[in-house]
PDB file of N, CA, C, O and CB in Angstrom:
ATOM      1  N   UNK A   1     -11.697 -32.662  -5.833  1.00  0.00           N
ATOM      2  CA  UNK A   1     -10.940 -31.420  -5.907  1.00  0.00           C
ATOM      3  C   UNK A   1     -10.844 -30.755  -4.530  1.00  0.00           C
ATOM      4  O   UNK A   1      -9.776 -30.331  -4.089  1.00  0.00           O
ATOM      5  CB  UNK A   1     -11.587 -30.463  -6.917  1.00  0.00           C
ATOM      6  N   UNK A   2     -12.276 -30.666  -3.720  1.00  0.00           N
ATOM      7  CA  UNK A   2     -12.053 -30.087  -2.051  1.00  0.00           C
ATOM      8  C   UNK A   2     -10.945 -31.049  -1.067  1.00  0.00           C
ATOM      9  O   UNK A   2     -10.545 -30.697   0.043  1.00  0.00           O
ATOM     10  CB  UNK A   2     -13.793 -30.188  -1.136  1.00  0.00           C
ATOM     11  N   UNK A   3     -10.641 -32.091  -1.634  1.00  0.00           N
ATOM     12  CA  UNK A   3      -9.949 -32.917  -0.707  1.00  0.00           C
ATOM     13  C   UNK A   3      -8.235 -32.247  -1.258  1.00  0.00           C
ATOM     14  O   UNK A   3      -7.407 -31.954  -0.395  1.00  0.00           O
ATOM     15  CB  UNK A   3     -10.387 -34.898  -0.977  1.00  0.00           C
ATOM     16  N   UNK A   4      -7.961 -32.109  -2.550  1.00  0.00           N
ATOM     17  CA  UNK A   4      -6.903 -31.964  -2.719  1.00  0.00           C
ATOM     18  C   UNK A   4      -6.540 -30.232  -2.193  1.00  0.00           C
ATOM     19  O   UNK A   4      -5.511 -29.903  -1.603  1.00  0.00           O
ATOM     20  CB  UNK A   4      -6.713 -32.458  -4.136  1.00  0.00           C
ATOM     21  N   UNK A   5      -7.187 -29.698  -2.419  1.00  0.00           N
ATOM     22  CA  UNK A   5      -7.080 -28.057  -1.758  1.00  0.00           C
ATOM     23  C   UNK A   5      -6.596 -28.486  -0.232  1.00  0.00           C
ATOM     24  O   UNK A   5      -5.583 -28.154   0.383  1.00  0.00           O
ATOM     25  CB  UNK A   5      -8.905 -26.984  -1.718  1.00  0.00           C
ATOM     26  N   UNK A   6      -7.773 -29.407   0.174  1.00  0.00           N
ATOM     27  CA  UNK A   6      -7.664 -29.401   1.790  1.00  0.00           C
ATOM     28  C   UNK A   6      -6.188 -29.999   1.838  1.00  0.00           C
ATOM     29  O   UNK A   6      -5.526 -29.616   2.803  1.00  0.00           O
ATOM     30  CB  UNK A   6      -8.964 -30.461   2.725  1.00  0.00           C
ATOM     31  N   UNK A   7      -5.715 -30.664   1.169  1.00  0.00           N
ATOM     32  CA  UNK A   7      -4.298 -31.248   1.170  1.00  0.00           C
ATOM     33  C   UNK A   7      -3.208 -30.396   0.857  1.00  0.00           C
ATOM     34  O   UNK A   7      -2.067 -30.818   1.046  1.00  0.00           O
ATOM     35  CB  UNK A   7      -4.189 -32.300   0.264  1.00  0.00           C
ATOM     36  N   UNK A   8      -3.392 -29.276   0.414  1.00  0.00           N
ATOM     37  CA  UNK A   8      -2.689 -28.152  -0.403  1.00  0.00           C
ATOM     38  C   UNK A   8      -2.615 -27.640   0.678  1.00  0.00           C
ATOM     39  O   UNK A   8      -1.603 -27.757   1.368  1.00  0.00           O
ATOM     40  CB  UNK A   8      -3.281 -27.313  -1.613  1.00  0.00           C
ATOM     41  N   UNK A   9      -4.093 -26.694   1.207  1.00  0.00           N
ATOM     42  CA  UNK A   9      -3.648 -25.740   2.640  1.00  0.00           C
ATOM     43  C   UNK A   9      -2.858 -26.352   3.627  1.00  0.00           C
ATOM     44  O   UNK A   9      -1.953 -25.714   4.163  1.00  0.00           O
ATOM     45  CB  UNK A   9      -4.882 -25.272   3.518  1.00  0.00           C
ATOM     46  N   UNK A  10      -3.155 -27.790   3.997  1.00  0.00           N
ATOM     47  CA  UNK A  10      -1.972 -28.218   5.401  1.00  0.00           C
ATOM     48  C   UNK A  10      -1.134 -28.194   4.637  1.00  0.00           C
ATOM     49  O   UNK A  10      -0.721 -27.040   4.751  1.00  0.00           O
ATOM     50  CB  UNK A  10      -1.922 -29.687   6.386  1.00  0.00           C
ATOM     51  N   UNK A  11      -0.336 -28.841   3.621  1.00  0.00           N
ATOM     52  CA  UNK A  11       1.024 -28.446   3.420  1.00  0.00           C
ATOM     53  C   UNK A  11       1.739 -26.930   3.490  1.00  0.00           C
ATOM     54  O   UNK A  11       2.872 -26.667   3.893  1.00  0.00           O
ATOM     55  CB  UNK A  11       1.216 -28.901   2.230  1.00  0.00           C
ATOM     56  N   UNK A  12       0.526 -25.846   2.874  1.00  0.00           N
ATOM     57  CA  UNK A  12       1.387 -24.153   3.268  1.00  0.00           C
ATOM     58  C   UNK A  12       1.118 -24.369   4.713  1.00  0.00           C
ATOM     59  O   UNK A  12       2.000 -23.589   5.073  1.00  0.00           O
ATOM     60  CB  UNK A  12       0.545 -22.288   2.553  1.00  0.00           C
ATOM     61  N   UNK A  13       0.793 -24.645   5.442  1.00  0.00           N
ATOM     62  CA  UNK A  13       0.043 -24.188   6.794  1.00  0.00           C
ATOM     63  C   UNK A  13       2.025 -24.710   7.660  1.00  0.00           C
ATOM     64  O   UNK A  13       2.849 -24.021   8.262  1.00  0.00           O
ATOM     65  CB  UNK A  13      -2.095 -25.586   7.394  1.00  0.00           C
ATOM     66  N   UNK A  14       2.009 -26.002   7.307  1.00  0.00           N
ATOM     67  CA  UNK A  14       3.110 -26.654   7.967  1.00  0.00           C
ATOM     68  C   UNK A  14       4.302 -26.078   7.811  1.00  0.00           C
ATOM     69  O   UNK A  14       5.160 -25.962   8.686  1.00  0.00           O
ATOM     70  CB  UNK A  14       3.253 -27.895   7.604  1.00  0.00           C
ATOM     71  N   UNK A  15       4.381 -25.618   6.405  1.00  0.00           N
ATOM     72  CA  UNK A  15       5.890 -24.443   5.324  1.00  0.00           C
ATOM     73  C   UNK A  15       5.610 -23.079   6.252  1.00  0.00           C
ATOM     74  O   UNK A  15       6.572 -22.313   6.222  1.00  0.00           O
ATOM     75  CB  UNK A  15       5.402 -23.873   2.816  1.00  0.00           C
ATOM     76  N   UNK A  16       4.688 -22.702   6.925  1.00  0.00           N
ATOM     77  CA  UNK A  16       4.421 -21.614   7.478  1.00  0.00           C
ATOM     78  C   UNK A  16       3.662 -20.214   6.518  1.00  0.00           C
ATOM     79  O   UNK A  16       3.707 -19.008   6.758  1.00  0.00           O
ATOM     80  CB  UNK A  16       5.740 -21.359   8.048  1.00  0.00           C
ATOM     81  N   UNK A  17       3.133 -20.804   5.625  1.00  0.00           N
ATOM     82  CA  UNK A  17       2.466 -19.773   4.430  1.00  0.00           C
ATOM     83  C   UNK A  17       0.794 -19.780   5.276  1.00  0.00           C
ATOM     84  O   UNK A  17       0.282 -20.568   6.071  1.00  0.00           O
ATOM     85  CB  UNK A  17       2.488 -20.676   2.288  1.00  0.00           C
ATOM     86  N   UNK A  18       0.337 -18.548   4.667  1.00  0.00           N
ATOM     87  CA  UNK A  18      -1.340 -18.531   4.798  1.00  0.00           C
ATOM     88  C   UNK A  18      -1.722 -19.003   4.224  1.00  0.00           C
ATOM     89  O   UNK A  18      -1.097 -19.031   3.163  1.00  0.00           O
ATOM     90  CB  UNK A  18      -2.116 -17.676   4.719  1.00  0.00           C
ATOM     91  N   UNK A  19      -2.817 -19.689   4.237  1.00  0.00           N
ATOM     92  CA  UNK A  19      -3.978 -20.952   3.896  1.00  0.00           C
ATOM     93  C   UNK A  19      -4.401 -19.660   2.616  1.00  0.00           C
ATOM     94  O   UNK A  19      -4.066 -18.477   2.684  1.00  0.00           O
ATOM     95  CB  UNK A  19      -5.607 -21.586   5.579  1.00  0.00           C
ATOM     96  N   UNK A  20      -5.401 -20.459   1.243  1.00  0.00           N
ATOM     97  CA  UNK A  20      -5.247 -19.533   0.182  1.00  0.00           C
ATOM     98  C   UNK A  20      -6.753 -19.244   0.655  1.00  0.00           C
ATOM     99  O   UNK A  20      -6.993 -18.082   0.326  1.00  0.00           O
ATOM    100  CB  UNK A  20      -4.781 -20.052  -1.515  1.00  0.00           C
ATOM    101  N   UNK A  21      -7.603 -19.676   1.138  1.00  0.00           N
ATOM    102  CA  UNK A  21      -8.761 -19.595   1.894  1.00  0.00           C
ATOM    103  C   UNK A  21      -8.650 -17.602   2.601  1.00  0.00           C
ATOM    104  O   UNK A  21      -9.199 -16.554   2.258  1.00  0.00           O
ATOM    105  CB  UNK A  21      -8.635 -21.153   3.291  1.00  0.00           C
ATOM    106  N   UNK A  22      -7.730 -17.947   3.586  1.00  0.00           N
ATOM    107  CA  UNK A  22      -7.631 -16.567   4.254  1.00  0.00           C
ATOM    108  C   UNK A  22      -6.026 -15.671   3.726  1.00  0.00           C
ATOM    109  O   UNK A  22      -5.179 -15.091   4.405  1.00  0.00           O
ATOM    110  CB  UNK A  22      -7.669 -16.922   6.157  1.00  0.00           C
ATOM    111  N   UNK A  23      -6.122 -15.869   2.454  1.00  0.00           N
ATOM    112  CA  UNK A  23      -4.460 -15.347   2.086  1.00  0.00           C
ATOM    113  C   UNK A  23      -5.251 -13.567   1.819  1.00  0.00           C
ATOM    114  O   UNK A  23      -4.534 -12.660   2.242  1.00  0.00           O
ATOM    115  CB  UNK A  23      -3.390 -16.442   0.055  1.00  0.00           C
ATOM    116  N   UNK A  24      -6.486 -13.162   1.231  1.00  0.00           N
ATOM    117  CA  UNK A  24      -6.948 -11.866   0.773  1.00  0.00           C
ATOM    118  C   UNK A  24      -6.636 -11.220   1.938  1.00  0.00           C
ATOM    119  O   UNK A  24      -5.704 -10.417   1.895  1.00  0.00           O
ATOM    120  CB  UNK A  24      -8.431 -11.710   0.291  1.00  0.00           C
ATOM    121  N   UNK A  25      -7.531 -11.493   3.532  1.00  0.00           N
ATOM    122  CA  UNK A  25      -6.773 -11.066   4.549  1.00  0.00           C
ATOM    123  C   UNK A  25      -5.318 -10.592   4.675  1.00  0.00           C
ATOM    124  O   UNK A  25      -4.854  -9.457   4.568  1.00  0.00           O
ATOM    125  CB  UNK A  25      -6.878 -11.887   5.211  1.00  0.00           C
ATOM    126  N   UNK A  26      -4.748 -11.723   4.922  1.00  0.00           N
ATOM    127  CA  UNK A  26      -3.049 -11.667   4.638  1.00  0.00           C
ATOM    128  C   UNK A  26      -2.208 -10.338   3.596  1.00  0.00           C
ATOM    129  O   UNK A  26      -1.337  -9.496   3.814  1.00  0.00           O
ATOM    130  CB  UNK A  26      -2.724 -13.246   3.752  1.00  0.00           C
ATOM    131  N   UNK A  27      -2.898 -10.673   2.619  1.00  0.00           N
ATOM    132  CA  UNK A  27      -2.537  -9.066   1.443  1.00  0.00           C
ATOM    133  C   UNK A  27      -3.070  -8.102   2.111  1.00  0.00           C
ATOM    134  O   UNK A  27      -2.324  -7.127   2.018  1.00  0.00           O
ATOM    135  CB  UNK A  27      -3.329  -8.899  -0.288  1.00  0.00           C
ATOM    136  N   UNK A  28      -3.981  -7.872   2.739  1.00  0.00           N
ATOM    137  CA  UNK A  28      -4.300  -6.804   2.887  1.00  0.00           C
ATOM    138  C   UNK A  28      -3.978  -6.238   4.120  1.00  0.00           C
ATOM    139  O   UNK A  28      -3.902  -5.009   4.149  1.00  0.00           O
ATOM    140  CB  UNK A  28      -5.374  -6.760   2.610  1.00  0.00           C
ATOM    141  N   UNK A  29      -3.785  -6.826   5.081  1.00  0.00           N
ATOM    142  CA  UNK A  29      -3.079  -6.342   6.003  1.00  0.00           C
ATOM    143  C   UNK A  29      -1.462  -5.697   6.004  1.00  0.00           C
ATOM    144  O   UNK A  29      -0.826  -4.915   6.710  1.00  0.00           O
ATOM    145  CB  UNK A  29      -3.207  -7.283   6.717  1.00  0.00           C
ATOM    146  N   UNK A  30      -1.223  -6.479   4.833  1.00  0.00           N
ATOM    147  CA  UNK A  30       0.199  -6.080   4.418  1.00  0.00           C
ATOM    148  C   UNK A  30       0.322  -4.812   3.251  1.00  0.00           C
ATOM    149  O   UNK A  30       1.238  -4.020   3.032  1.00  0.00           O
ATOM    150  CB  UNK A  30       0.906  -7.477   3.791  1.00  0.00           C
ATOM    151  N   UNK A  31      -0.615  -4.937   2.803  1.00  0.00           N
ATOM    152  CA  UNK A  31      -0.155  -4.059   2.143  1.00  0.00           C
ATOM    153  C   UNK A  31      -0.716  -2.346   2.821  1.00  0.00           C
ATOM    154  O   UNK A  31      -0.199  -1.304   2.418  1.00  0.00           O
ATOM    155  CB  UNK A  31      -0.596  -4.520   0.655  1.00  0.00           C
ATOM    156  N   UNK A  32      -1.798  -2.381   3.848  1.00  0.00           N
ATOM    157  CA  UNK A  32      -1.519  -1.659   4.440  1.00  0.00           C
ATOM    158  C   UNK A  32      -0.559  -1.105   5.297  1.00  0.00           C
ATOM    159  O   UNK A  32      -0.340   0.106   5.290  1.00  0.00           O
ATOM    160  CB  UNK A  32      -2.048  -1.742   4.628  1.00  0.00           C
ATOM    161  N   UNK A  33       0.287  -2.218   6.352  1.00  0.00           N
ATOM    162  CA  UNK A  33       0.757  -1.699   6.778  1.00  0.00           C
ATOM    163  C   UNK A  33       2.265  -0.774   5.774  1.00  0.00           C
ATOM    164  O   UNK A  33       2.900   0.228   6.104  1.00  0.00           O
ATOM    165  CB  UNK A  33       0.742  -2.555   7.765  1.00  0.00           C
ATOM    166  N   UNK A  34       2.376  -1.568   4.640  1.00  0.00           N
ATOM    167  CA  UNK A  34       3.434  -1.104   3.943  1.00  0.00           C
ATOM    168  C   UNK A  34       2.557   0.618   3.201  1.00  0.00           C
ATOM    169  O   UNK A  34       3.238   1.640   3.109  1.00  0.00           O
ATOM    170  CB  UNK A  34       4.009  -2.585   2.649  1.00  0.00           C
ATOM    171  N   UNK A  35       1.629   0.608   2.935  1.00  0.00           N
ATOM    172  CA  UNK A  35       1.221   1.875   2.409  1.00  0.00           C
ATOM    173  C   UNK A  35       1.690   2.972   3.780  1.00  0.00           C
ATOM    174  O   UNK A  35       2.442   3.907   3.505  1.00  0.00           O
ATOM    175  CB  UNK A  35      -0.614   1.820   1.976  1.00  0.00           C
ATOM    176  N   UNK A  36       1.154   2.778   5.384  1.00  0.00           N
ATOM    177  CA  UNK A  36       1.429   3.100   6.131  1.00  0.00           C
ATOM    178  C   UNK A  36       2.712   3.449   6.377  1.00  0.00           C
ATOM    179  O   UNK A  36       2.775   4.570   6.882  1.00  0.00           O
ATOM    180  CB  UNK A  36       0.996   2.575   6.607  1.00  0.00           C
ATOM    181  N   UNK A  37       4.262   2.672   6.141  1.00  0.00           N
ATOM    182  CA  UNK A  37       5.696   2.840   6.183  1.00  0.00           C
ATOM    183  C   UNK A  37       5.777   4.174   4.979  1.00  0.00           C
ATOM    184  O   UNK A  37       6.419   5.222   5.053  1.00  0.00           O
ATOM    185  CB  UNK A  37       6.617   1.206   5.753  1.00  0.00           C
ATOM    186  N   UNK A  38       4.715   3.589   3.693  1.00  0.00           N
ATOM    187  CA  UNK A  38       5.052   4.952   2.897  1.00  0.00           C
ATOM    188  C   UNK A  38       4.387   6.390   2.909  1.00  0.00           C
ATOM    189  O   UNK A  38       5.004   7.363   2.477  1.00  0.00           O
ATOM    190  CB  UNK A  38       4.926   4.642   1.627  1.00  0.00           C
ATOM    191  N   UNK A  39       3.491   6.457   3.267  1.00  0.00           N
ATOM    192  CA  UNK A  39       3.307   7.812   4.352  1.00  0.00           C
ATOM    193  C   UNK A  39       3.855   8.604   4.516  1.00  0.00           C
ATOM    194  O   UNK A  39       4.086   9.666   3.937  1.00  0.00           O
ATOM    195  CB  UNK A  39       3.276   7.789   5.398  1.00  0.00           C
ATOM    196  N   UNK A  40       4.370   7.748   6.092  1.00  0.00           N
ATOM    197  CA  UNK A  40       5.091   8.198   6.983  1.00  0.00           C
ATOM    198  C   UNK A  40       6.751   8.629   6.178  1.00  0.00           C
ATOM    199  O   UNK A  40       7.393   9.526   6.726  1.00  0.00           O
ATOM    200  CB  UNK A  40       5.037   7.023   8.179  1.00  0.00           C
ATOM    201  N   UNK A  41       7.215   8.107   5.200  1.00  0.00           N
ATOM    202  CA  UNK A  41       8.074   8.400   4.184  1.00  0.00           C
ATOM    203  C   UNK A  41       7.894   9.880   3.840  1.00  0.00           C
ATOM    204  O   UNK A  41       8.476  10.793   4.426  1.00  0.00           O
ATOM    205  CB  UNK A  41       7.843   7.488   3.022  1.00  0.00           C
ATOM    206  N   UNK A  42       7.134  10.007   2.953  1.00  0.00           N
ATOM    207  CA  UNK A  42       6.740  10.578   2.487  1.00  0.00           C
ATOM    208  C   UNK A  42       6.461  11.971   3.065  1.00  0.00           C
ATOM    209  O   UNK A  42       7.003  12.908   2.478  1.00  0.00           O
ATOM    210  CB  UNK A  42       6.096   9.941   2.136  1.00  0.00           C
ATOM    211  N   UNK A  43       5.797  12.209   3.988  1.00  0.00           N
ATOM    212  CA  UNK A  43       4.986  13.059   5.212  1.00  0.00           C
ATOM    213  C   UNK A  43       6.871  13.465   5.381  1.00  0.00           C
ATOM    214  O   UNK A  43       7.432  14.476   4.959  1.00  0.00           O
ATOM    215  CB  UNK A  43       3.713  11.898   6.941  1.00  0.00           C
ATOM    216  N   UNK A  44       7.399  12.471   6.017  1.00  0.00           N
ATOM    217  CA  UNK A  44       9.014  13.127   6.693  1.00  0.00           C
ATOM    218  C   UNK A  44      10.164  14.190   5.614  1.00  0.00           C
ATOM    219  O   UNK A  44      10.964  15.099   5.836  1.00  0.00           O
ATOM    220  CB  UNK A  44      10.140  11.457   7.100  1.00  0.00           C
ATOM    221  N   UNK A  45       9.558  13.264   4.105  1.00  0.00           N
ATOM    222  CA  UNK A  45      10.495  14.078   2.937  1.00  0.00           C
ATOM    223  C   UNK A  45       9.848  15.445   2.677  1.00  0.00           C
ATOM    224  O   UNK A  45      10.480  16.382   2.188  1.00  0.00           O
ATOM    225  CB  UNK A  45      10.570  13.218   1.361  1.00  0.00           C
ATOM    226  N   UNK A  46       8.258  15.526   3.110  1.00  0.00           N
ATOM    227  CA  UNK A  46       7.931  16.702   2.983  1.00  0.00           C
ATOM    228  C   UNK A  46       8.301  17.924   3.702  1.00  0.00           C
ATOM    229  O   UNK A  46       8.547  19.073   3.333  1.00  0.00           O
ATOM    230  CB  UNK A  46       6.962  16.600   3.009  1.00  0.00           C
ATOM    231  N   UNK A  47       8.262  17.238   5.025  1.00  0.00           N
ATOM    232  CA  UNK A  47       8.859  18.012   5.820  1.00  0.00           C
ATOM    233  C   UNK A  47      10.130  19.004   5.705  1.00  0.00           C
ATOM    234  O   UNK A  47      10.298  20.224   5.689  1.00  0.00           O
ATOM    235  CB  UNK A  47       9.023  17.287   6.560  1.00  0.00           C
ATOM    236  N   UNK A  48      11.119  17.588   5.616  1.00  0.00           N
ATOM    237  CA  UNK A  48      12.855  17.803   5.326  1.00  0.00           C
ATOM    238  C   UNK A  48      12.689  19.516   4.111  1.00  0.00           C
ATOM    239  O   UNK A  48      13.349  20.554   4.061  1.00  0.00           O
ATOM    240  CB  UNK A  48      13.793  15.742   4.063  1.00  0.00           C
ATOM    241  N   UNK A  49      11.508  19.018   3.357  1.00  0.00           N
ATOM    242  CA  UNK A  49      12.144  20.413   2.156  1.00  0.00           C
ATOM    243  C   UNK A  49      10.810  21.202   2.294  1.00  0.00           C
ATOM    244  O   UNK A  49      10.221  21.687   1.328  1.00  0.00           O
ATOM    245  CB  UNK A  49      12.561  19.896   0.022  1.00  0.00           C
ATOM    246  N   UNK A  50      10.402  21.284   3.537  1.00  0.00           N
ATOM    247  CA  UNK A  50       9.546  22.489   3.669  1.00  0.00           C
ATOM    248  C   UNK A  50       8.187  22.489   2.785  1.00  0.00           C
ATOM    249  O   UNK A  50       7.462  23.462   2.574  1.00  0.00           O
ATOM    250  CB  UNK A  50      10.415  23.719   3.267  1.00  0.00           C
ATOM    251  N   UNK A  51       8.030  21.257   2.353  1.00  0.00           N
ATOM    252  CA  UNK A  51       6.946  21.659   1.850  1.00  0.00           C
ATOM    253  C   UNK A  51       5.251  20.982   2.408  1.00  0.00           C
ATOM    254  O   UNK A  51       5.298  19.954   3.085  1.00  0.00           O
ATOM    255  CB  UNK A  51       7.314  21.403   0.437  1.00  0.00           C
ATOM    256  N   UNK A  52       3.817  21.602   2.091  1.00  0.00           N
ATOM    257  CA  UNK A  52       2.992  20.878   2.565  1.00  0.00           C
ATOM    258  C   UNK A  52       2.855  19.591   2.134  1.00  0.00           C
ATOM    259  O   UNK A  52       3.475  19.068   1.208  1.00  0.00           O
ATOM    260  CB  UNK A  52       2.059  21.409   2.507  1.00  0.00           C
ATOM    261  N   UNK A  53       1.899  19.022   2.936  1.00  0.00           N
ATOM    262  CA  UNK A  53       1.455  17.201   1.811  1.00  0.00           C
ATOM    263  C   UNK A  53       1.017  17.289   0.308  1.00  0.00           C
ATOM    264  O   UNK A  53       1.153  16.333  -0.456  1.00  0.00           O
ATOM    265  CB  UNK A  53      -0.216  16.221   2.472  1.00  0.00           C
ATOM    266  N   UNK A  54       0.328  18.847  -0.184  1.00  0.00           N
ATOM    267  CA  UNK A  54       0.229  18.410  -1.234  1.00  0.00           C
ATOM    268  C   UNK A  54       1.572  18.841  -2.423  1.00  0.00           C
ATOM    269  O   UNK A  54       1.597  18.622  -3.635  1.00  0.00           O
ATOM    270  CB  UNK A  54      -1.120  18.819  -1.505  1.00  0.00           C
ATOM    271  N   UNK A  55       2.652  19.542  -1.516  1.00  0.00           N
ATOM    272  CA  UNK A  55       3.770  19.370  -2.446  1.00  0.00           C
ATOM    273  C   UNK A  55       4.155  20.790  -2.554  1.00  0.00           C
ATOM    274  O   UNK A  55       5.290  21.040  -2.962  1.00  0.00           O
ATOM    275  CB  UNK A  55       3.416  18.643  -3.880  1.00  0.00           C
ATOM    276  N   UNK A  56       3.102  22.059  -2.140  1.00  0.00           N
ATOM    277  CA  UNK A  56       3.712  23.423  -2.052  1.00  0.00           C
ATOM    278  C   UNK A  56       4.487  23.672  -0.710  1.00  0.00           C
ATOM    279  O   UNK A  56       4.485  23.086   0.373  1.00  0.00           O
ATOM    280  CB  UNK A  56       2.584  24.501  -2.201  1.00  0.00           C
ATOM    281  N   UNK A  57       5.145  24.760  -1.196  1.00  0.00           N
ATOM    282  CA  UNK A  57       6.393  25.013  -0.137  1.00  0.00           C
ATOM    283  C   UNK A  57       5.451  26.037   0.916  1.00  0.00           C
ATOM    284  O   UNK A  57       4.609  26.876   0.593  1.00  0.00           O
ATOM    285  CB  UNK A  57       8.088  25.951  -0.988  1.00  0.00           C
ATOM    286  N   UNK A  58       5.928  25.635   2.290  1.00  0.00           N
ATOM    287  CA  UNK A  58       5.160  26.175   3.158  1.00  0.00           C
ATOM    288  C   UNK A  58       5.143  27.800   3.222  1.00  0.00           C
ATOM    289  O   UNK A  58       6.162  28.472   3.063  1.00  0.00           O
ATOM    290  CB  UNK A  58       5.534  25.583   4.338  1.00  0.00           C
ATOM    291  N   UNK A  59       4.003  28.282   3.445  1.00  0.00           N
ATOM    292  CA  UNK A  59       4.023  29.784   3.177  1.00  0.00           C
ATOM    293  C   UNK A  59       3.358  30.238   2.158  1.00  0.00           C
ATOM    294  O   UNK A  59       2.998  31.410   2.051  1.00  0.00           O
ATOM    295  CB  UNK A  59       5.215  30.276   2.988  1.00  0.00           C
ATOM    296  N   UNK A  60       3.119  29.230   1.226  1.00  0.00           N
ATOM    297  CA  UNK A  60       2.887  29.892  -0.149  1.00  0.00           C
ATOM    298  C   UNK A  60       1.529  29.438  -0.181  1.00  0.00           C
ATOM    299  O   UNK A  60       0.969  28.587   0.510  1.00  0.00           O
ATOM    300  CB  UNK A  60       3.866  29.430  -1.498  1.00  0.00           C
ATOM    301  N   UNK A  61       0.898  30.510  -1.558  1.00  0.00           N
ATOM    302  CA  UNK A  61      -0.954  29.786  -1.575  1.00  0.00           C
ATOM    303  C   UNK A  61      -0.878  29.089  -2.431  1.00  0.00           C
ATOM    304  O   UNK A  61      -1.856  28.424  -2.774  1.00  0.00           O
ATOM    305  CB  UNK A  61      -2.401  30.676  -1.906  1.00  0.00           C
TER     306      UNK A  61
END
């Protein structure tokens, strides 16, 4: 079974995929940086309508 895995990862490796060995890495770098794009989303729409991060309009308690 370790020989056929090992035969599995060079084939993604060659297709250009992450090895399933270091793929948790791979997710997780990604999905940070995508949490990061939504943020920064987010943070800018707050802005646009005046309100703080947690969603009240600035000025108010």
């Amino acid at each position: 079974m370790t020989e056929m895995s090992t035969k599995f990862d060079e084939l993604l490796k060659v297709q250009g995929y992450p090895v399933f060995s270091k793929y948790g890495a791979y997710l997780k770098d990604a999905a940070i940086t995508h949490a990061g794009h939504e943020l920064d989303k987010y943070r800018h729409r707050m802005r646009l309508e005046g309100k703080n991060l947690d969603g009240r309009k600035i000025g108010t308690g």
